[in-house]
Structure formats: C-alpha cells, structure tokens
C-alpha positions in Angstrom: 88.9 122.3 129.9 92.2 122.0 127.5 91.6 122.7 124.3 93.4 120.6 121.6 97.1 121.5 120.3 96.5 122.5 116.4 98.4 119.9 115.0 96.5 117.5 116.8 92.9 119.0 115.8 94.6 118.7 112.3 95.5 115.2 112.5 91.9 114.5 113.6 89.8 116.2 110.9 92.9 114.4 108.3 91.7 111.0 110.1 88.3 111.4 109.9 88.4 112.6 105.8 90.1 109.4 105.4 87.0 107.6 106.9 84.7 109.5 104.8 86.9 108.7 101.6 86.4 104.5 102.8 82.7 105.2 103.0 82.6 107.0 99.9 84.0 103.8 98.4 81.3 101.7 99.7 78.5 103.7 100.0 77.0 102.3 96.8 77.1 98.9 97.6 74.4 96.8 99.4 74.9 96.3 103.1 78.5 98.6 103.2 78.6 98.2 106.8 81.0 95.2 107.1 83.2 95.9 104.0 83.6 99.6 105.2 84.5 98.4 109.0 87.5 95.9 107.6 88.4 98.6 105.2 88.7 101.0 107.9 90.6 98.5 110.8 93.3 97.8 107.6 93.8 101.2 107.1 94.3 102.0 110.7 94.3 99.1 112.8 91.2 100.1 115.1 87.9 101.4 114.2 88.0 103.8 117.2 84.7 105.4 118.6 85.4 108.6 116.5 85.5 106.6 113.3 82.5 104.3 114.3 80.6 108.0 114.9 81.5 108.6 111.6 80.2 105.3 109.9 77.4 105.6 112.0 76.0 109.1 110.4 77.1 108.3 107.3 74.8 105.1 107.3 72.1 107.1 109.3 72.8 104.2 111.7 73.1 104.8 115.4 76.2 104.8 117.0 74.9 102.0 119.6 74.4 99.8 116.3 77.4 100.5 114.7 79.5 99.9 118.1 77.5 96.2 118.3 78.9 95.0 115.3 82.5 96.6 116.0 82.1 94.7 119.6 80.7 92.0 118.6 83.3 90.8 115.9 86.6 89.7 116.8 88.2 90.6 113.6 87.3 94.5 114.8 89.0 96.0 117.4 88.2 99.5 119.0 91.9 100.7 119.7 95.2 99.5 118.0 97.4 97.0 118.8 100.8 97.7 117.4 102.2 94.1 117.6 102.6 91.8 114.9 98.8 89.8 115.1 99.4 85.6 114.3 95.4 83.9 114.1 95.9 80.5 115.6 92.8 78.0 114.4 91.7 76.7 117.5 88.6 75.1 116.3 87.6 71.2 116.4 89.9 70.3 113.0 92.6 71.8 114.4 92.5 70.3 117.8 92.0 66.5 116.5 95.8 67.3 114.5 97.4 68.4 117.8 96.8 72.4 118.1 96.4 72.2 121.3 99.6 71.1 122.8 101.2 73.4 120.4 99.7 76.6 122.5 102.3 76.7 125.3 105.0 76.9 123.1 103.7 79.6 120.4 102.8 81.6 123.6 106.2 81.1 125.1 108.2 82.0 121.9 105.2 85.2 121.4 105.7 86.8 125.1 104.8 90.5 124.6 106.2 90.9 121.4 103.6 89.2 119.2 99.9 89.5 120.1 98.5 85.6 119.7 95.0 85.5 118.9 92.6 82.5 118.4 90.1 82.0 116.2 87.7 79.3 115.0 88.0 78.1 111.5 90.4 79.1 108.6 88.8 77.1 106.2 91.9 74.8 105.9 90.8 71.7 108.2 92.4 69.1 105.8 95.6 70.9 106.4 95.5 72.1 109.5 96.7 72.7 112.4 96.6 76.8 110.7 97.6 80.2 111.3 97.0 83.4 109.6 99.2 86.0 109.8 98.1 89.1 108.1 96.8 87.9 104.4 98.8 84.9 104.7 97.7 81.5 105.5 100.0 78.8 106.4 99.2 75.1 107.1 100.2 72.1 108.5 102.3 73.6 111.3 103.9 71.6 113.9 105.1 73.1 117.1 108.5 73.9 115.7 107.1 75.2 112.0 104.6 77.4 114.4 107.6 78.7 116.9 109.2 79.8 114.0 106.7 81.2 112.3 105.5 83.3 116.1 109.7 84.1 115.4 109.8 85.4 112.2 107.0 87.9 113.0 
C-alpha cells in the first residue's frame, strides 16, 4: 500500500479542521444539518465523502444518513465541478414564457465550458423565464439575454 506524500496528509487534516470550524458554527442551532452542508459545498464546492464522515460524527449521525441527504439534493454535490454553474428554471412558469426553446441555444453557447444545470422553481414565475448564477438571479431572459448571460460566465 502507498502511504500519503506529507504535504498531502497536511492538506487533508487543514481540510478537515476547516469542516469542523463550519460545524462549530452551526452546532448550536436546531436541525444544523442543512445549513452546515451548503456552508460546506460554498466553501469548497463538494461535500466529499471525507467531509460528509466528518458531519456525520459530529452530529452522531451515520454516514449512510448523512450521504442520503448529500445524494438526495441537487444543490449538493459529492465531488467539485470547476466550471462556472448557470441554474436554468425549468419548471411549469418558466416553460408557459418559452424556456424551453431557449435550451438548445444556452447549451450550444455553454459546450464544456459552463456546466448548465436545471432546476425547478426560482421563485420568480411572474418574471420568468430565470437563471441563477451563483447568488444572482436574473429574470426575464430571452434566448439572446440567456446566450449572453451562458457567455459572460
């Protein structure tokens, strides 16, 4: 068995203190188990199985019920994606104000470079179609406000 380059057994243990110092945050709070899972896929873009480990003994939760909710919410992923994230709102608002044929050309203008995701309901269905990108919402695209937009990322 290879055993782990020190640097790399360093950068570990400094990942994992940062976990503990997000739970430390939350711990207090009722039901921390969401707030510290965004907190954690912000800070690194993943909750990987070595931080959901983490969260899990922390909580005296079991890993298997930790890794459901990770799994089980879109928002969460297990293992980063580097490229730029737009949230297109695909949901039944959206589609009656012409999403839909908007899709080919957001994906077209994305190829590899920007990852595309849907997801179901922004909250801005009087203003839609919608997009998040990051923090930031923006509404009432049409296919060229959206192309740009996939662009600009």
């Amino acid at each position: 068995m290879e055993r782990q380059s020190e640097p790399a057994i360093r950068i570990v243990v400094d990942l994992q203190r940062k976990v503990l110092e997000i739970i430390a945050v939350r711990l207090g709070e009722e039901a921390p188990l969401l707030p510290i899972l965004h907190d954690v896929q912000a800070a690194f873009g993943c909750v990987d199985e070595a931080a959901q480990t983490t969260i899990a003994d922390a909580l005296n939760l079991s890993r298997a019920e930790v890794h459901g909710v990770v799994s089980f919410y879109h928002d969460f992923t297990s293992s980063a994606d580097l490229r730029p994230a737009l949230h297109l709102c695909r949901a039944e608002a959206c589609q009656a104000r012409g999403v839909e044929r908007m899709v080919a050309a957001a994906e077209a203008a994305a190829g590899q470079r920007v990852e595309l995701k849907t997801t179901y309901c922004l909250g801005l269905c009087s203003v839609g179609p919608a997009a998040r990108v990051g923090d930031g919402l923006h509404a009432r695209l049409d296919e060229t406000g959206l192309v740009k937009l996939v662009q600009s990322l």
